[in-house]
C-alpha positions in Angstrom: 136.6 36.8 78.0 135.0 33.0 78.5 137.5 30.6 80.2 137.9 27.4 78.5 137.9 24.3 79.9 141.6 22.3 80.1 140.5 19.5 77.6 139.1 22.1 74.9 142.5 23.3 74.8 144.5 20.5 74.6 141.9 19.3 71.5 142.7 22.4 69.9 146.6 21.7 70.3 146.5 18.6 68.9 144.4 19.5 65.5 146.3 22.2 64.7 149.1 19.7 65.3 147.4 17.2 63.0 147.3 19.9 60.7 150.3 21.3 60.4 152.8 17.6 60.2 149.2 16.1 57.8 149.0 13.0 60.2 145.7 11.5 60.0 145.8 9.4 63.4 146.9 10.8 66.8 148.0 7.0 68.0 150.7 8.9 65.4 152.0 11.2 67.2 155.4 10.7 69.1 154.6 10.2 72.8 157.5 13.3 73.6 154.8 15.9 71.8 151.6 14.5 73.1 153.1 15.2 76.8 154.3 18.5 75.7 151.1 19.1 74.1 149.3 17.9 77.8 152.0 20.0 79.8 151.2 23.4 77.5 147.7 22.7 78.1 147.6 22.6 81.3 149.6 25.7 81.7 147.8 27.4 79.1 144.7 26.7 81.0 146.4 28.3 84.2 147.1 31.2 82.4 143.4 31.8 80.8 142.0 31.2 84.5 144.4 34.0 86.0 143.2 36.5 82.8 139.9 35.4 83.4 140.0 36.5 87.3 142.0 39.6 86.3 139.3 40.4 83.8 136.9 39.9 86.5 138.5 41.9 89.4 139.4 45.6 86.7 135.7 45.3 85.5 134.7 44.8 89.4 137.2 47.8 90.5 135.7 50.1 87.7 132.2 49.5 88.5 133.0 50.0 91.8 134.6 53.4 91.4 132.7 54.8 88.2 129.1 54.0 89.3 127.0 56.6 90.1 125.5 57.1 93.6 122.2 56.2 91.7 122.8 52.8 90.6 125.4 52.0 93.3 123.6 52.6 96.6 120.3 51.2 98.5 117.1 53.4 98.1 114.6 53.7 100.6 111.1 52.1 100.2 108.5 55.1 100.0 104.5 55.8 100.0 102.0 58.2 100.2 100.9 58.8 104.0 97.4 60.4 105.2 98.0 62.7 107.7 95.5 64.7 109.3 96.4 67.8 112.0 95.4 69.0 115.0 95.3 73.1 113.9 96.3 75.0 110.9 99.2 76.5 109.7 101.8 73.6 110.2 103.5 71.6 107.9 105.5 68.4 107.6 109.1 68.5 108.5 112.0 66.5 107.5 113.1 65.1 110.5 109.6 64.5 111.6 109.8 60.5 112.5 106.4 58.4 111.8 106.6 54.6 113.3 105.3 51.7 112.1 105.2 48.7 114.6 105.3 45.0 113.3 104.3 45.5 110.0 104.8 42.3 109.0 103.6 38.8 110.5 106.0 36.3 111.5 109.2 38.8 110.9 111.2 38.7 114.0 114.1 40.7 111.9 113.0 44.2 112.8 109.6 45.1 114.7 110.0 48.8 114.2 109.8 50.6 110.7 110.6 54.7 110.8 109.1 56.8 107.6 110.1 60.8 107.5 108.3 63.0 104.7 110.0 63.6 101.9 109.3 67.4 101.6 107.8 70.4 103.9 104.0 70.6 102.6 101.2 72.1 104.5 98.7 70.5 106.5 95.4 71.6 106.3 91.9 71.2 109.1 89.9 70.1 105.7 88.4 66.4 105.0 86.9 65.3 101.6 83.2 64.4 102.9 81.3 63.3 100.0 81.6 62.7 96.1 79.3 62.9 93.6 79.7 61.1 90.8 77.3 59.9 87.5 76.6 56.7 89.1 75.9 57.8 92.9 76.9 59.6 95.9 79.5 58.2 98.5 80.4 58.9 102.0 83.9 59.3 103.2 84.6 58.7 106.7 87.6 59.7 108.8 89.6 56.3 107.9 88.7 57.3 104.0 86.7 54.3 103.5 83.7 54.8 101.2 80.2 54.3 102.2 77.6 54.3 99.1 74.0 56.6 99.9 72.8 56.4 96.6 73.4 54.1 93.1 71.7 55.0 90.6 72.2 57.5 87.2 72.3 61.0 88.2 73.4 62.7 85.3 75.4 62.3 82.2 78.5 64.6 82.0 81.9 63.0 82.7 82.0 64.9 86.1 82.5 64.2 89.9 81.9 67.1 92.6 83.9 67.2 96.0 82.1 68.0 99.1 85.1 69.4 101.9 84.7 70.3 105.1 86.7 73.4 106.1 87.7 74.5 109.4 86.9 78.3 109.7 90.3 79.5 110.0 90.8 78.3 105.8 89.9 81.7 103.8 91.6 80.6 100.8 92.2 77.7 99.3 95.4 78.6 97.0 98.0 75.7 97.0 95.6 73.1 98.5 96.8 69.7 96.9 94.7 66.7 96.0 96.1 63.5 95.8 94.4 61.0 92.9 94.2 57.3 92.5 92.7 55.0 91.0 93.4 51.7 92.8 91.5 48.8 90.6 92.8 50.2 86.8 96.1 48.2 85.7 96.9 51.0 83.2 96.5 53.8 85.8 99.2 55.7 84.3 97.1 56.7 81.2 94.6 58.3 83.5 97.2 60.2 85.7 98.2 61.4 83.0 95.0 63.0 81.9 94.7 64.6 84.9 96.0 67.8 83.7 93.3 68.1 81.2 90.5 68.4 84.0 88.4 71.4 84.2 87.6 72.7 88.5 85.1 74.8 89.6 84.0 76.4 92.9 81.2 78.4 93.3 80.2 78.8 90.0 83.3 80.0 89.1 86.4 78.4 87.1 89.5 77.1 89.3 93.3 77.4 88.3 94.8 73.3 89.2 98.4 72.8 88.6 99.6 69.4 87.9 101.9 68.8 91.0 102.4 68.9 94.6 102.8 72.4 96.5 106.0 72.0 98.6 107.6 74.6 100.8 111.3 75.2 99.8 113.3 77.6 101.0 117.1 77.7 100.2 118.9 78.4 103.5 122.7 78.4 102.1 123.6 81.9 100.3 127.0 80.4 98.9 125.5 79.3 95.3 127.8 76.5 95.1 127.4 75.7 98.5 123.8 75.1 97.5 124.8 73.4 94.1 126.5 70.6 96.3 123.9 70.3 98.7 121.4 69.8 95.7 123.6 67.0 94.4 123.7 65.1 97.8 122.1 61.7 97.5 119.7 61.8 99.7 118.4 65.0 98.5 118.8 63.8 95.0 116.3 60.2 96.3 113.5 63.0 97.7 113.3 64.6 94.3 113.1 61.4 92.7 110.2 60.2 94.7 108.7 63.7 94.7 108.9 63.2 91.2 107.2 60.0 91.1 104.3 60.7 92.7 103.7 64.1 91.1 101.6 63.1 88.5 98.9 62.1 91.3 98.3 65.7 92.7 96.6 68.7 91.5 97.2 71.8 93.4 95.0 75.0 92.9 96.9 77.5 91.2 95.2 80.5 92.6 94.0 82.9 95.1 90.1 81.5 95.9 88.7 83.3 98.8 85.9 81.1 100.4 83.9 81.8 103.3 81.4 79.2 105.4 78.2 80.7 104.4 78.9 79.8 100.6 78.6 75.7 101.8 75.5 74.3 100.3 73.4 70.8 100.7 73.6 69.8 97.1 76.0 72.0 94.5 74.3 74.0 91.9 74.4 74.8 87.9 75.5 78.4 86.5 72.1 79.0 87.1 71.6 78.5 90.7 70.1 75.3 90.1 71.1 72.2 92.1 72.3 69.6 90.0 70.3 67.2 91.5 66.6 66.4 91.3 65.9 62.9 92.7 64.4 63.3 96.5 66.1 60.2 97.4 69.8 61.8 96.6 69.2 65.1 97.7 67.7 63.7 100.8 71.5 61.7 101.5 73.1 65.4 101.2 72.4 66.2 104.9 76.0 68.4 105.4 76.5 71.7 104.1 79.9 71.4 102.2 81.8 73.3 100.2 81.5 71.8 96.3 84.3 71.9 94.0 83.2 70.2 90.4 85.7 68.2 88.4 85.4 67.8 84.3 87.3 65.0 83.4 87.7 63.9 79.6 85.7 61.7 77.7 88.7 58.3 78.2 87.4 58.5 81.9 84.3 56.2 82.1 81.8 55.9 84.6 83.2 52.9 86.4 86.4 54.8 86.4 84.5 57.9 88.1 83.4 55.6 90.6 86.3 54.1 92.0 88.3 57.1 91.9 90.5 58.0 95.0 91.0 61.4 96.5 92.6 62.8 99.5 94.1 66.0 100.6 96.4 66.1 103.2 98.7 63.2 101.4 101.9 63.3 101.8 104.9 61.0 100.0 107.0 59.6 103.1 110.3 57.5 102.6 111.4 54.6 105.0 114.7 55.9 106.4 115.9 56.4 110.1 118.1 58.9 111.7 120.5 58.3 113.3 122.8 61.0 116.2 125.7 60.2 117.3 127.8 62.3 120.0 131.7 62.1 119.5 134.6 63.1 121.5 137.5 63.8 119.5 140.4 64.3 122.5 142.2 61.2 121.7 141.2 60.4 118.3 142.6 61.8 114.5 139.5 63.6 113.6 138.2 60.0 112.2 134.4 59.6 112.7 133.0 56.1 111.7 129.0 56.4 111.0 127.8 53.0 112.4 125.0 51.1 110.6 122.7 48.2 112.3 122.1 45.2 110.4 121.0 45.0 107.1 120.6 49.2 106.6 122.3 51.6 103.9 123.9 54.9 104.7 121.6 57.7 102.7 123.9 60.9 103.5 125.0 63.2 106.3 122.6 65.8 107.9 124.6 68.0 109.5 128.0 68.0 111.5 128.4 70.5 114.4 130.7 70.9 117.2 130.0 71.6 121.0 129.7 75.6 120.1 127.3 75.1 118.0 129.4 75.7 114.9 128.0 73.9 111.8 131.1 72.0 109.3 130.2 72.1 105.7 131.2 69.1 103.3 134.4 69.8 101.4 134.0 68.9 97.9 137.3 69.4 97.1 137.5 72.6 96.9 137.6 76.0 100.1 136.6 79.4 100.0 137.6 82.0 102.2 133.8 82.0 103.7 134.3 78.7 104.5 136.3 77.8 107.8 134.8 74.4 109.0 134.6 71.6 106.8 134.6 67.7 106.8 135.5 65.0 103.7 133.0 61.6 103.9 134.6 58.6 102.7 134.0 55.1 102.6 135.5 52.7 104.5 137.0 48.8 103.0 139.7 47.6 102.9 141.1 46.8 99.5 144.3 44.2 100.3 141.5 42.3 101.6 137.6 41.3 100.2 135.4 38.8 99.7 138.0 37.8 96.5 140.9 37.3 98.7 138.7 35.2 101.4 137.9 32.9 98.4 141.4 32.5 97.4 142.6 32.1 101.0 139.8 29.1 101.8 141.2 27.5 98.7 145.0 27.9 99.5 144.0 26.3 102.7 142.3 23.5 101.3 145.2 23.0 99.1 147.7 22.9 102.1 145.5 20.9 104.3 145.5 18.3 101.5 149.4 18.4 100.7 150.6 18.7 104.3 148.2 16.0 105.5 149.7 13.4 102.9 153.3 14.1 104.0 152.3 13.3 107.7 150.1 10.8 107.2 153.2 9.0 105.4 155.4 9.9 108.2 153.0 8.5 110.6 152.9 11.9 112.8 148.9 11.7 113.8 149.8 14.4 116.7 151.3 17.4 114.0 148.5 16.7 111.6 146.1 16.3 114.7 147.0 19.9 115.8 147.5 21.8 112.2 144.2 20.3 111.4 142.7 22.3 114.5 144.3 25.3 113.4 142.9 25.0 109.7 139.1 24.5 111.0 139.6 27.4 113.0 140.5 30.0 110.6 138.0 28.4 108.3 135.1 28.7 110.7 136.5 32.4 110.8 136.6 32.7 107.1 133.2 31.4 106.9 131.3 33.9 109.7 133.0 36.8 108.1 131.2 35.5 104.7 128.2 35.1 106.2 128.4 38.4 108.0 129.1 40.0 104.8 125.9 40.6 103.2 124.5 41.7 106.6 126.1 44.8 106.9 127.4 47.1 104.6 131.0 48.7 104.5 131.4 51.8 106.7 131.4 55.9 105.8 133.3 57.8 108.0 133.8 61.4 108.0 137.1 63.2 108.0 137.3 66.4 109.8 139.6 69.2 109.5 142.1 70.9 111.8 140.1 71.7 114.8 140.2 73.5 118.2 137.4 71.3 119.5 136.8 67.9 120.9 132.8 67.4 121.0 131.2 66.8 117.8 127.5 66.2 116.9 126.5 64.0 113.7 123.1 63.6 112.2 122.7 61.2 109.6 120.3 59.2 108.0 120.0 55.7 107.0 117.7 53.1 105.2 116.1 49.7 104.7 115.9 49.3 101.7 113.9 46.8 100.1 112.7 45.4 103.6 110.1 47.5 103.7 108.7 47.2 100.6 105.2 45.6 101.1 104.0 47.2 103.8 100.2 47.3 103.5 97.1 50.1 102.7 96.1 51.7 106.3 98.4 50.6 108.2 98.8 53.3 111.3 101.3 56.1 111.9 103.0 56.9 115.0 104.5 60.0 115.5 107.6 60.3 117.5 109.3 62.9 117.0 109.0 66.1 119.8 106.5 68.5 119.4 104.8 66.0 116.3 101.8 64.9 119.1 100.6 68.2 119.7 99.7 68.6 115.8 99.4 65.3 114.3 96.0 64.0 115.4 96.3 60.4 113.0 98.4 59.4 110.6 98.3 56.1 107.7 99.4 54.8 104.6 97.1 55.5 101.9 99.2 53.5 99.7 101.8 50.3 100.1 105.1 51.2 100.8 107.5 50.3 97.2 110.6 51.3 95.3 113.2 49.6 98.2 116.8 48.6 96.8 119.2 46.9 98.8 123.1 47.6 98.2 123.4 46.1 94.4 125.3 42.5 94.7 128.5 42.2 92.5 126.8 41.0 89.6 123.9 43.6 89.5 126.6 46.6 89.6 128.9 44.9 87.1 125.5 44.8 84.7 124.3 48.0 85.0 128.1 49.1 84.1 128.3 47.4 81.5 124.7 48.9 80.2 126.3 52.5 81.2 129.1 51.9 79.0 126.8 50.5 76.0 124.0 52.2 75.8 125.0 55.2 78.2 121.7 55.6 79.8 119.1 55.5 76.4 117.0 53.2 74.4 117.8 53.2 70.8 118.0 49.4 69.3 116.2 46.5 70.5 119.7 45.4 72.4 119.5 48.5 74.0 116.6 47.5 75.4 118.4 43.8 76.7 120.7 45.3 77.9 118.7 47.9 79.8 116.1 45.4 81.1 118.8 42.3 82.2 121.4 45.4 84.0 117.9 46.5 85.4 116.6 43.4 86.9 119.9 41.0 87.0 117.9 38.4 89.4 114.6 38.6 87.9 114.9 38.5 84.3 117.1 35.4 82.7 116.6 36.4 79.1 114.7 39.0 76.8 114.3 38.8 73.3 111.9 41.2 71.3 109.7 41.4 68.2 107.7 43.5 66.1 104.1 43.7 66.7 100.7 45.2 66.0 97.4 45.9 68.3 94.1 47.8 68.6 94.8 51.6 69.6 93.9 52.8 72.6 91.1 55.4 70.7 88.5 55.0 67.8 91.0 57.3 65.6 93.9 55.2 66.0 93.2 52.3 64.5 96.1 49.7 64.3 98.9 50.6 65.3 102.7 49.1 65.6 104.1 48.1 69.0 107.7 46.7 70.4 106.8 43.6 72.1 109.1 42.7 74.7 109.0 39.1 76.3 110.6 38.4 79.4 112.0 34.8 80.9 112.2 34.8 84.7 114.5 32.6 86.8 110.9 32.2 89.0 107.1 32.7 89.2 106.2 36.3 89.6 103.7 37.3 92.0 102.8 40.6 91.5 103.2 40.5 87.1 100.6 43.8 87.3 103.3 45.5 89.0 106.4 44.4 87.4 105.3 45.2 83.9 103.9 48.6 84.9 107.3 49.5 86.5 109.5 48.3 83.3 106.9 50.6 81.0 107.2 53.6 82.5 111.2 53.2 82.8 111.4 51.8 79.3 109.2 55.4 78.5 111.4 57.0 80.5 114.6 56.5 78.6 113.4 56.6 75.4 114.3 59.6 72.9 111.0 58.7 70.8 107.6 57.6 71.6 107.5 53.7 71.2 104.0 51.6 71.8 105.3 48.9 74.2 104.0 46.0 75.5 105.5 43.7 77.8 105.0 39.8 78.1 106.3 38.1 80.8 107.1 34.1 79.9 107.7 32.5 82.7 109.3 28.3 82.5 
C-alpha cells in the first residue's frame, strides 16, 4: 500500500465530482461541497496514513516472528588461520581462543578481536618446503612467504611437486589436509573447482585425495533427538556453513600411506627411478631431503596459474566470536538469567548450562522425556508495548503538545508554566533521543528460563559475535593463543587469508526485504524477478536497482563456442571498492539457488 499525498486526494474528489453533476469549471461548485470535499480529504488522508503504518507495523511483526535464525541474526566474520604445533597428536578445539590485538589503525572501538576454530582438525609437525613447478622451484619459509631458486622451463606436464618436511613421529599420512589458493585469479572459483580432478602421487605410487577437510566429530549425546536439536542450533548450523564454504579449498588423502624418513630424496624421481630434473643449476637449489608428493592438474590450469598457487597444511577455518561465562546465583531470583552483550556484539547460542553439582540442563524444545530431568527455555528479551515505533510516535505527540500548550500560555501571558513544562519536554526528549541513539548499539537481550530447581549456583557458557566489524582484517596478521593449556602446543599461529562473511543484526528494512523475497520466491531463482528480488532482499543498502537482459559471450573452452548468458546489472547507492569481491560473492549465491545451470555475468553500474 503507497500513501497518498492530501492534495492528490482531494483532486481526485473533485473530478469524480465534476464528473458525476457534468460541471465543466470548479469556480462552479457550491462553496458547502468544496469544504466537504476539503474536510473528507483531509480525513481520508488520516485514514490512508494510519493503514499505511498498520501495514507497516503486521509486515514488521511477521518478519520479525517468521524469519529464520539464518536471515534474522548477525554472523561472525571468518578465515582460514595457519597454525603450526609444538608436538603431534593434538588437534584444534572449540573453545580454543586465538587473539588478535589492534587490527585495525585508528579504531579506538575495540583493540582486541577473539577467533575460535570452527571444527576439531588435527595438527600435524609437517611444513610444505619447496614446490616445483613448470616454470621454477620456490622456497617456503616458516611465515609461508615464497622465495624463487630457480626460473626457468623445467618440464612440460601440467604438474607441481610438494617437498614436506615430516617430523619422525608421522608414519602415515592418511587424512593429512591441504589447503589451496590461488590469490591473484578473479575467477578462482573455476579452479577450486577443478581440484577434484587432480591426480597425487607419492613414492611412485598413486595417492587417494578427497575433496574436503578431515574434521574430527564425535557425537557425544545418545538421545537422537537430543542430537537432532543440537544439530539445528545456530551456531552449530554458522560452523557448517563456513565449513562448507571453505571446503572446496582442501584436499585430504583418502588413504592409509605408510612413509618412513629414509624414502626423502633431493630431487623427486620418474616411474623409472629417474629424477625429474636435469639442469645442474636446479638440482643444485634442492639441498633438503623432502618427502615429494606430485600433483597432475588438468589442462585449464596454465603455467602462471601453477606458479602462483597457494598451499598450506595445517590451515584451519576460524570464526570471530567470543565467549563469554557467566556465574549466577539464583537464591533470590525466578530462575531468570539475562545473557549480557557489550556493545555492538550478537548473541550466537548457548554452550552449555550447569549448576554448582556439576549437573548439565539440556534446552527444552518444547517437548520432555523421562531421560531428561534438567532443562532450560532461551528466549528473547523486548518489550513489545514499547519500540523504536512508539518512541517515534511519542517525540511527535510531544511536539504537538509543546506547540498547542505553548500557544494557550503564551496568550495568557504565564512565561513561568510554559517556562517549566518546557523544561520538562527537553528532558524526556533528550531521553527519547539517547535511548535512539543507544539503540543500534546494542542488541535486545536472550535470557534463559530455567526449570524447577533445588539449586542456587548456575554456570553459563555462551558465545557471542562481531559481526561485520571484523571483516577486513588483513593476510598474516598474528595469533595469540589464550586459552589454557593452548601455549604448550601452539608454537605460532596467522591468518592465511582476510577475515570476511560478517553481518551485523539486519536493520528493519533489510529483514522486511528478505521476507518479502521468502514469501515470493521462497528461497529459488526461477524468473528474472526472482533474481531482483533475491539480489535487492540480499543487499538492501548496496544495491538501488537491478534490471537484467539477455546476452551472449565467448565460452570458457575451445568446444563451447558462443554461448548465452543472464546479464545482470547492478545500480549502487555508492562507489564500490572491492567490485572483484562483490561480484564473486553474488555468482556463487546466484549458483547457489538456482535449480538449473545459468551462465551469469554480473555488471555493476555505478551513478
Amino acid at each position: 500500500m503507497i500513501q497518498g499525498k492530501k492534495e492528490e486526494i482531494q483532486e481526485r474528489m473533485i473530478r469524480s465530482v465534476l464528473h458525476f453533476w457534468n460541471i465543466k469549471n470548479v469556480e462552479n461548485l457550491d462553496p458547502l461541497v468544496r469544504l466537504l470535499i476539503e474536510v473528507l480529504s483531509e480525513q481520508l488522508y488520516v485514514l490512508s496514513g494510519e493503514m499505511y503504518d498498520m501495514e507497516n507495523r503486521v509486515i514488521q511483526r511477521l518478519s520479525e516472528v517468521l524469519l529464520p535464525e539464518s536471515v534474522s541474526k548477525a554472523k561472525p566474520s571468518h578465515a582460514i588461520a595457519y597454525i603450526v604445533p609444538q608436538r603431534n597428536k593434538v588437534k584444534t578445539e572449540l573453545e580454543m581462543r586465538f587473539l588478535v590485538k589492534s587490527p585495525f589503525v585508528g579504531n579506538d572501538f575495540r583493540q582486541e578481536y577473539s577467533f575460535f576454530p570452527i571444527a576439531n582438525v588435527p595438527l600435524y609437525q609437517a611444513n610444505i618446503k619447496k614446490i616445483i613447478h613448470p616454470q621454477g622451484i620456490i622456497q617456503i619459509d616458516e611465515q609461508l612467504n615464497k622465495k624463487e631458486l630457480y626460473t626457468a622451463p623445467l618440464f612440460s606436464d601440467r604438474k607441481i611437486w610438494i617437498g614436506i618436511s615430516l617430523d619422525e613421529e608421522i608414519k602415515d599420512l592418511e587424512h593429512l589436509s591441504f589447503f589451496f589458493n590461488f590469490p591473484n585469479v578473479i575467477k578462482k572459483e573455476d579452479y577450486l573447482n577443478l581440484l577434484q580432478y587432480t591426480q597425487w602421487e607419492c613414492n611412485n605410487k598413486s595417492l587417494k585425495v578427497r575433496n574436503h577437510l578431515y574434521v574430527e566429530e564425535h557425537i557425544s549425546k545418545n538421545n537422537l533427538v537430543e542430537h537432532f536439536f543440537d544439530n539445528q542450533d545456530f551456531n552449530y548450523r554458522v560452523n557448517r556453513e563456513i565449513l562448507e564454504h571453505y571446503m572446496p579449498h582442501y584436499l585430504t588423502i583418502d588413504q592409509s600411506f605408510l612413509v618412513k624418513n629414509e624414502q626423502n630424496l633431493l630431487v623427486p624421481t620418474h616411474n623409472i627411478g629417474e629424477p625429474i630434473l636435469t639442469n645442474e643449476n636446479a638440482v643444485a637449489v634442492c639441498d633438503e631431503k623432502l618427502l615429494w608428493i606430485g600433483v597432475s592438474f588438468p589442462e585449464q590450469f596454465s603455467y602462471q596459474i601453477l606458479s602462483e598457487i597457494e598451499i598450506a597444511i595445517n590451515a584451519v577455518p576460524v570464526a570471530n566470536k567470543e565467549l563469554k561465562e557467566i556465574t549466577h546465583n539464583n537464591e533470590r531470583e525466578l530462575g531468570i538469567i539475562p545473557l549480557n552483550l557489550e556493545k555492538r556484539e550478537s548473541f550466537l547460542g548457548v554452550i552449555s548450562v550447569t549448576d554448582d553439582k556439576n549437573e548439565l540442563y539440556t534446552r527444552n524444545h518444547g517437548f520432555k522425556t523421562k531421560t531428561i530431568q534438567r532443562t532450560y527455555a532461551l528466549r528473547q528479551g523486548g518489550s513489545e508495548s514499547f519500540d523504536n515505533r512508539s518512541t517515534k510516535d511519542f517525540l511527535a505527540k510531544l511536539e504537538n503538545i509543546l506547540e498547542d500548550e505553548g500557544n494557550r500560555v503564551f496568550l495568557q501571558k504565564e512565561y513561568k508554566d510554559i517556562k517549566e513544562m518546557a523544561t520538562e519536554t527537553i528532558k524526556r526528549i533528550e531521553l527519547m533521543r539517547s535511548t535512539l541513539q543507544n539503540e543500534g548499539d546494542y542488541e535486545t537481550l536472550h535470557y534463559i528460563f530455567l526449570d524447577n530447581s533445588p539449586e542456587n549456583l548456575f554456570f553459563i557458557k555462551y558465545w557471542t559475535t562481531l559481526g561485520e566489524l571484523a571483516n577486513g582484517i588483513r593476510i598474516h596478521t598474528p595469533l595469540s593463543p589464550t586459552s589454557v593449556g593452548a601455549h604448550s602446543y601452539v608454537k605460532q599461529a596467522f591468518l592465511l587469508t582476510s577475515s570476511s562473511g560478517g553481518l551485523g543484526m539486519p536493520t528493519e528494512r533489510e529483514r522486511i526485504a528478505q521476507f518479502k523475497y521468502l514469501l515470493n520466491g521462497r528461497g529459488r531463482i526461477v524468473t528474472n524477478y526472482d533474481i531482483k528480488t533475491f539480489l535487492l532482499a540480499e543487499y538492501p543498502n548496496t544495491i538501488s536497482d537491478v534490471y537484467i537482459e539477455h546476452g551472449i559471450s565467448k565460452g570458457e573452452t575451445s568446444l563451447q563456442g558462443l554461448v548465452r548468458t543472464i546479464d545482470v546489472h547492478l545500480k549502487t547507492f555508492s562507489i564500490i571498492d572491492e567490485k572483484e569481491v562483490l561480484i564473486e560473492n553474488i555468482y556463487k549465491k546466484l549458483v547457489h539457488i538456482s535449480p538449473m545451470t545459468f551462465q551469469y555475468r554480473i555488471f555493476i553500474d555505478e551513478n
